[in-house]
C-alpha positions as CSV (number, residue, x, y, z in Angstrom):
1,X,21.3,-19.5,27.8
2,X,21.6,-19.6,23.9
3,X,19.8,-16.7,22.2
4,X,16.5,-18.5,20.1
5,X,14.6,-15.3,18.9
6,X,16.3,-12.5,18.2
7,X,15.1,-10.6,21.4
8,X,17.2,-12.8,23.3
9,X,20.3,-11.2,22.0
10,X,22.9,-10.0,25.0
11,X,22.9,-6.5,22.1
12,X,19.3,-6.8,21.3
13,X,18.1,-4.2,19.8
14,X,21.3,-2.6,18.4
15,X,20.7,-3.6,15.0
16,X,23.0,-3.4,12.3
17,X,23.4,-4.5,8.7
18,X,25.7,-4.5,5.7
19,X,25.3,-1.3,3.7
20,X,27.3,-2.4,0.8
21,X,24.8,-5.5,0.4
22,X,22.1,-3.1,0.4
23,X,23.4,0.8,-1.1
24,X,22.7,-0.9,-5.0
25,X,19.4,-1.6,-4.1
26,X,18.9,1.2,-1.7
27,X,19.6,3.6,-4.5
28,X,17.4,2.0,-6.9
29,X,14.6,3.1,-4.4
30,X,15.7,6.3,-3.8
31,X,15.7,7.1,-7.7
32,X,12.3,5.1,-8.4
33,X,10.8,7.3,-5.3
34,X,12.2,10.8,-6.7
35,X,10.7,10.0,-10.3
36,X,7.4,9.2,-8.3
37,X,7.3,12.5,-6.8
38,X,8.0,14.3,-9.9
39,X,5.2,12.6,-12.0
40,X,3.1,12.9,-9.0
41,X,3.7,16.8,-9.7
42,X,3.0,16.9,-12.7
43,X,-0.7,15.4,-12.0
44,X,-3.9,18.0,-11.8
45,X,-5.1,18.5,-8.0
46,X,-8.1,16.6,-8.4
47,X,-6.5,13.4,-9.9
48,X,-3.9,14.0,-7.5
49,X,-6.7,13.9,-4.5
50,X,-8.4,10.9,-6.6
51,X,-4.6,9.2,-6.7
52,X,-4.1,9.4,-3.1
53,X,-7.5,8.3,-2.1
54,X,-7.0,4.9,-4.8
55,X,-3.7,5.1,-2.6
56,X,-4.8,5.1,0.8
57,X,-7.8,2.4,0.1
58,X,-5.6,0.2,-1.1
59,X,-3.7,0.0,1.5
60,X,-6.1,-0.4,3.9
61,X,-7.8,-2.7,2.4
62,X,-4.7,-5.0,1.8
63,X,-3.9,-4.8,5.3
64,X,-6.2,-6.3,6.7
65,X,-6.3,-8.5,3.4
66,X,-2.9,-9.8,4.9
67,X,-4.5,-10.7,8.3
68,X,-7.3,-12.6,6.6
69,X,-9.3,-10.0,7.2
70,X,-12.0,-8.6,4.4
71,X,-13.2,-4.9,4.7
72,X,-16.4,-3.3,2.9
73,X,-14.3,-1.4,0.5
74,X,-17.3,0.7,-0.4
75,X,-17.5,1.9,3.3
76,X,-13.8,2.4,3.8
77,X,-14.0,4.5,0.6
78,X,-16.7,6.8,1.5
79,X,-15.2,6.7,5.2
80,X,-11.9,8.3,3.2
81,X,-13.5,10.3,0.8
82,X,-15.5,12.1,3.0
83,X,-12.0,13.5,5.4
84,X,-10.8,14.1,2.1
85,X,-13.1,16.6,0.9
86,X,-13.8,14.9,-2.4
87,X,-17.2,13.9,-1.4
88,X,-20.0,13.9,0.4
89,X,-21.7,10.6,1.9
90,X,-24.8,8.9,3.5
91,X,-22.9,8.7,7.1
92,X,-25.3,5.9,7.6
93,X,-23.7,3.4,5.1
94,X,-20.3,3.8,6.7
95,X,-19.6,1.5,9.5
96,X,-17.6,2.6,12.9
97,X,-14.7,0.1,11.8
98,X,-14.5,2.0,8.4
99,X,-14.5,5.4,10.1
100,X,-11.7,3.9,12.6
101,X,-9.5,2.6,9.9
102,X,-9.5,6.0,7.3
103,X,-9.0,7.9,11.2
104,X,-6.0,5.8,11.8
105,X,-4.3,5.8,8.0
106,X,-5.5,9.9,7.7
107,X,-3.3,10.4,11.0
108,X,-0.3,8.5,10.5
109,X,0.1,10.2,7.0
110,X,-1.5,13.7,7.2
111,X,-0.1,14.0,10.9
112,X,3.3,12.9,9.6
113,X,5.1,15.9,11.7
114,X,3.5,15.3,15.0
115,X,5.5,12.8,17.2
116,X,4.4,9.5,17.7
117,X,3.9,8.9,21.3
118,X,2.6,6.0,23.6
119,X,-0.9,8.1,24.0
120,X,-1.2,8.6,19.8
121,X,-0.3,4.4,19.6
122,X,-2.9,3.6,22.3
123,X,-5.4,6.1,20.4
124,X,-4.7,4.1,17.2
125,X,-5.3,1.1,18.7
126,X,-8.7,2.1,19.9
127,X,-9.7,3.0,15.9
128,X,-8.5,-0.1,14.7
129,X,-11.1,-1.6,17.3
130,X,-14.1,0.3,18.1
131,X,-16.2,-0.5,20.6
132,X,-18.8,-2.1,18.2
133,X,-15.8,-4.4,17.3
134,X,-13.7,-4.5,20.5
135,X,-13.4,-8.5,21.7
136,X,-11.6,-9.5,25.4
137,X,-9.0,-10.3,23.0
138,X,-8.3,-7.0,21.4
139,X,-8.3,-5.4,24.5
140,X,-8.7,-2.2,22.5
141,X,-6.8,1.1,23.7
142,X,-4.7,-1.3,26.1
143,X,-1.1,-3.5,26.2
144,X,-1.1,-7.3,26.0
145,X,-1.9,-9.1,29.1
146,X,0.6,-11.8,30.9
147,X,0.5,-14.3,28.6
148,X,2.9,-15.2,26.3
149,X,2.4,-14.2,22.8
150,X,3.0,-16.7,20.7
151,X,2.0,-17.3,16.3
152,X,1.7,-21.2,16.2
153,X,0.6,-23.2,13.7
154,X,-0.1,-27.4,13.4
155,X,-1.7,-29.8,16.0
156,X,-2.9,-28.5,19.5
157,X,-0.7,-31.3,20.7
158,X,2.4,-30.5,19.2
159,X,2.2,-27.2,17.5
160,X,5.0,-24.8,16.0
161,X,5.9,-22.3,17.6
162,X,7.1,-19.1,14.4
163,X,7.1,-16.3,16.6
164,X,7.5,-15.7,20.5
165,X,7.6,-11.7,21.4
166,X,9.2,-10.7,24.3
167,X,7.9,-11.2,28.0
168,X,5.3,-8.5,29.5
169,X,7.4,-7.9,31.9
170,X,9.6,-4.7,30.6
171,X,7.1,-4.3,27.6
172,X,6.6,-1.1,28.5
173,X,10.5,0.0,28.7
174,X,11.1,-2.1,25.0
175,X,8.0,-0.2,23.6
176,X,9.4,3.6,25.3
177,X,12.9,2.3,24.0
178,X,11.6,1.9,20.4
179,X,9.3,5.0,20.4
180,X,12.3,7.4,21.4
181,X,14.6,5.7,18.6
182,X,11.6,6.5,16.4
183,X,11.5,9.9,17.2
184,X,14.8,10.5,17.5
185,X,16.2,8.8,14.3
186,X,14.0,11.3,12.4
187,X,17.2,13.4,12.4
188,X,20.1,10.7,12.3
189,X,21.5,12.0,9.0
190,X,23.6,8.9,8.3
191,X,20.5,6.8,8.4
192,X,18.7,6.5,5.6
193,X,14.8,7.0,5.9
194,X,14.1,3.6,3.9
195,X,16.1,1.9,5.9
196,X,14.5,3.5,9.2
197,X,11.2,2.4,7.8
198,X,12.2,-0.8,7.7
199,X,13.9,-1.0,10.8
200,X,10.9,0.4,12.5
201,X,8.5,-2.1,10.9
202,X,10.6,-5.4,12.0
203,X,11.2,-3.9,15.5
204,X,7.8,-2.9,16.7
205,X,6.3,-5.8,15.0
206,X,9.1,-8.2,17.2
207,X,7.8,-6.0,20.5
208,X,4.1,-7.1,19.6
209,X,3.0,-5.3,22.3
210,X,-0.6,-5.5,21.7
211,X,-2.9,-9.0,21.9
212,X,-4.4,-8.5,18.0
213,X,-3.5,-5.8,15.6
214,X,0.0,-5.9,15.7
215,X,0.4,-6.7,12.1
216,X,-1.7,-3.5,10.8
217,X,-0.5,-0.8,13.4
218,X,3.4,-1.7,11.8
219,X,2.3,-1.3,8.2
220,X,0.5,1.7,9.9
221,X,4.0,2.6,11.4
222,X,6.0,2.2,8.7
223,X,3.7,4.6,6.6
224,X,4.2,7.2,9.0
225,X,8.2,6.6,8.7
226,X,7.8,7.0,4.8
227,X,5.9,9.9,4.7
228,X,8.2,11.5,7.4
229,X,10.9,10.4,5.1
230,X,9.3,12.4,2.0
231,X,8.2,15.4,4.1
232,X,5.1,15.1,2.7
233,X,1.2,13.7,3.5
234,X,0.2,12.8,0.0
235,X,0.3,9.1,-0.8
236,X,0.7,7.9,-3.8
237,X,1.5,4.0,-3.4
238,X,0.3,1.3,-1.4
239,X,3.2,-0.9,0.3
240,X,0.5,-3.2,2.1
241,X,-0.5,-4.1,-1.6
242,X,3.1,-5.6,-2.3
243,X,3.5,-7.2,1.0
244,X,-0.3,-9.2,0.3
245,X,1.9,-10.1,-3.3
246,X,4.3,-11.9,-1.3
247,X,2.4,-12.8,1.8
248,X,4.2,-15.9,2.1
249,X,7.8,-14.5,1.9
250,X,6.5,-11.6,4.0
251,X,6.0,-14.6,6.9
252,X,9.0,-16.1,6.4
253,X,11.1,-13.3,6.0
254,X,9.8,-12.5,9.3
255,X,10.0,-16.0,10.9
256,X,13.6,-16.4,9.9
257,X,15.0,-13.0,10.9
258,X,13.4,-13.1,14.4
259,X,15.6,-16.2,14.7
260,X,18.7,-14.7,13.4
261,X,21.4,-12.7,14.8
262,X,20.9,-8.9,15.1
263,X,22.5,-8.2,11.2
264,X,18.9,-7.1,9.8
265,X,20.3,-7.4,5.9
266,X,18.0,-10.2,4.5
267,X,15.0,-8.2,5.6
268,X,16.1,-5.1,4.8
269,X,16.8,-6.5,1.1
270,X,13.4,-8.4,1.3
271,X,11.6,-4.5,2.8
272,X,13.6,-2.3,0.1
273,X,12.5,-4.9,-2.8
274,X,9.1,-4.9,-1.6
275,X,9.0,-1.3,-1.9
276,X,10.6,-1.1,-5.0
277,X,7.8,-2.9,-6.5
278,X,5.2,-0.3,-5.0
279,X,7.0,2.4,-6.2
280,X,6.7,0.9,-9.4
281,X,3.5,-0.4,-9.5
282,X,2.7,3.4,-8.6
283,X,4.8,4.7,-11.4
284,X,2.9,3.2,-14.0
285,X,-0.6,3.8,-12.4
286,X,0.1,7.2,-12.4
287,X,1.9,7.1,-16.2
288,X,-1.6,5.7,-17.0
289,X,-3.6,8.8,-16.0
290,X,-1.4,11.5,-17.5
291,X,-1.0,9.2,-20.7
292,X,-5.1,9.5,-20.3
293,X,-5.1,13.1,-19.8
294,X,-2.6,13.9,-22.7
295,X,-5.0,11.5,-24.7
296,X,-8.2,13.8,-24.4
297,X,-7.0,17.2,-24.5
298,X,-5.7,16.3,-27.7
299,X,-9.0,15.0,-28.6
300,X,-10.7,17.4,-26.9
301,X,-12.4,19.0,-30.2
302,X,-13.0,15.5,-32.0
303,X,-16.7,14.9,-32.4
304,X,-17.2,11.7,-30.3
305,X,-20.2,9.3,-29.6
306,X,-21.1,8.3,-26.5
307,X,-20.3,4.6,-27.5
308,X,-17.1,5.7,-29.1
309,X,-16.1,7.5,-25.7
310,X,-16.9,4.2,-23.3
311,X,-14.6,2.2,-25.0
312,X,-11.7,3.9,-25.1
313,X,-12.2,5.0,-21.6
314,X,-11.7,1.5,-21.4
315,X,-8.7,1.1,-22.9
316,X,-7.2,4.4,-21.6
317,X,-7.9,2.5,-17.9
318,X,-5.8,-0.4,-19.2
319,X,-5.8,-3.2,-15.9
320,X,-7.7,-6.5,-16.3
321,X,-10.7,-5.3,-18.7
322,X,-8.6,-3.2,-20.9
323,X,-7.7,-5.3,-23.6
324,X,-3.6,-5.9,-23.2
325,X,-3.8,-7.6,-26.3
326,X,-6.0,-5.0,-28.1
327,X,-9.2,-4.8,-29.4
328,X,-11.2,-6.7,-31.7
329,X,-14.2,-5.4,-33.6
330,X,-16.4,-7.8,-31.9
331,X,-15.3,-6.6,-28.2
332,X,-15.8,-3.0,-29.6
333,X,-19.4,-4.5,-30.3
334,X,-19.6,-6.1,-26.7
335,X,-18.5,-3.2,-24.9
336,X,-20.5,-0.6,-26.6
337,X,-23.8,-2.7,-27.5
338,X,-23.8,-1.5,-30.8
339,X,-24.3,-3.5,-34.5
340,X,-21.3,-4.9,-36.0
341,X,-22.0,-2.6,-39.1
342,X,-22.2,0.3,-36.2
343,X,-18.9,-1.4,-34.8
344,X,-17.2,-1.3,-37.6
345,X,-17.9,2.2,-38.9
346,X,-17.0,3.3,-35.3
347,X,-13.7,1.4,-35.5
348,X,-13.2,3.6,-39.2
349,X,-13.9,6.9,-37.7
350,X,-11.4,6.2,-34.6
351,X,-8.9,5.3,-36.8
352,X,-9.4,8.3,-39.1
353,X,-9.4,11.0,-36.2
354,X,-6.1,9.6,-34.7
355,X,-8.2,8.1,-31.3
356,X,-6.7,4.3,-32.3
357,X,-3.7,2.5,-34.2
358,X,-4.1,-0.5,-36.3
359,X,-1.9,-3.6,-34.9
360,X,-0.4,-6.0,-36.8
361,X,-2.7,-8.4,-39.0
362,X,-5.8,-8.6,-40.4
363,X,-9.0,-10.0,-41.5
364,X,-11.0,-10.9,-38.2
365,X,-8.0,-10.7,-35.9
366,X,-7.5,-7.3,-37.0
367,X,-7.1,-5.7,-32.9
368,X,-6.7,-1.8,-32.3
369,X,-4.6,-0.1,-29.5
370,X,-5.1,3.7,-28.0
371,X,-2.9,6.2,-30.5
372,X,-1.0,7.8,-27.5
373,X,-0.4,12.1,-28.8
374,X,3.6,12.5,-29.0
């Protein structure tokens, strides 16, 4: 019988792929992760506890963004904040499926060390669907049944058929298969731990041994093989977030490979690039709040109002409303609900004390940017 998913393989799943294809790119994550790690060390403990919380969220949240799935992010946060110790919370605002979800990330990353077993997979499960959300189709805590499993899309009458995992029959030897590579790889010195990671995500998510939640227990998975691969708990970027970038090439990618032969170097090109842009995305996020820190402990003795301090907190925190292209006096108006005379002598005395830089031009198009300390 020819082989049409990748399961079907007489080798299947003795994967293999073309390191020299991959080792430039490879490297380029490996470098980008190290300079994470050392700006991540240089961050106080509580923006480093804030960090990994904005961490964490995010990737929850995109997740399930990538299923079509939209979470109460106020609930998930409080759900997270409160295991981390950085706040207290109204238990009552915080649904069971927010407590389930921060249980399951807090695990996989914080309980990096401990092995992951059938028992701690089934336990997962179970947090990703509470009883309050539990349907026949989740069958939470449980395997998928007999039927085939099948992602289609198009007409009831002729659909297309993406994905078909393997039969139940032998699920449970696939899933013990993949489970003792897991462990066991942990210690395979000539395999890199990006490359495990992405290994692990495009195998169990092939198995799809459960009937719904597949998709989130691999990203779950393959932040558990990260952080084994760092040693460490702390989280400081969000893949999810770059996978719900590329959402569509994350699909495909997926689609064409579980077609292909066993050579696993177009996903692993299209997993390492993916987390090259998390990495980086994390890098500057984190440049941001040590270029904010620097910023006011040099101006910590400058005499401030309380208007003057709102809007370059708003520019410090850059992203969609901080004013890429810099700020005008009539924003600085907007923003700090002040005169335009006020504005104006506000913009003066931020200019005089160092807080802001003049760009380029003038009259009414005059816009300022932060004055970053050397």
């Amino acid at each position: 019988m020819t082989a049409h998913w990748i399961w079907q393989q007489p080798d299947w799943p003795d994967f293999n792929w073309q390191a020299e294809r991959l080792a430039p790119l490879l490297r380029e994550c490996v470098q980008t992760q190290g300079r994470l790690m050392g700006m991540a060390g240089s961050v106080g403990e509580s923006m480093s506890a804030q960090s990994e919380l904005d961490a964490l969220l995010q990737n929850i949240v995109t997740s399930s963004a990538i299923e079509g799935e939209q979470l109460n992010v106020g609930s998930v946060r409080s759900s997270l904040a409160r295991r981390l110790g950085l706040e207290w919370i109204d238990r009552e605002g915080v649904s069971e499926r927010s407590e389930g979800l921060a249980q399951l990330m807090l695990d996989a990353t914080h309980g990096f060390d401990q092995p992951l077993t059938l028992s701690r997979l089934l336990e997962w499960h179970t947090w990703l669907f509470p009883a309050e959300e539990a349907t026949f189709r989740a069958r939470s805590g449980t395997l998928r049944g007999d039927e085939p499993m099948q992602v289609v899309s198009g007409r009831l009458d002729r659909p297309t058929v993406h994905f078909e995992a393997p039969p139940r029959q032998g699920l449970e030897q696939q899933l013990e298969r993949f489970l003792n590579w897991f462990e066991a790889s942990r210690d395979q010195v000539s395999l890199d731990p990006l490359l495990r990671a992405g290994i692990a995500h495009f195998w169990f998510v092939t198995l799809h041994p459960f009937d719904d939640g597949n998709g989130r227990l691999t990203r779950t998975i393959t932040d558990l093989a990260l952080a084994q691969g760092e040693a460490q708990a702390i989280r400081f970027y969000a893949m999810s977030a770059s996978i719900l970038d590329d959402r569509a090439g994350y699909y495909r990618i997926l689609e064409s490979s579980q077609k292909a032969t066993l050579d696993l170097t177009e996903w692993l090109t299209w997993f390492l690039q993916t987390l090259l842009r998390s990495l980086e995305q994390a890098i500057t996020r984190i440049d941001s709040v040590l270029g904010k820190s620097r910023f006011w402990q040099a101006h910590r003795e400058s005499d401030l109002s309380a208007e003057q301090i709102k809007v370059l907190n708003r520019l410090l925190d850059g992203g969609e409303r901080g004013f890429d292209q810099g700020l005008s006096a009539g924003q600085y108006q907007a923003v700090a609900k002040v005169s335009k005379a006020t504005a104006t002598r506000h913009l003066a005395e931020l200019l005089e004390k160092g807080c802001l830089r003049r760009l380029p031009g003038g009259g009414r198009s005059t816009r300022y940017k932060i004055n970053y300390p050397d």
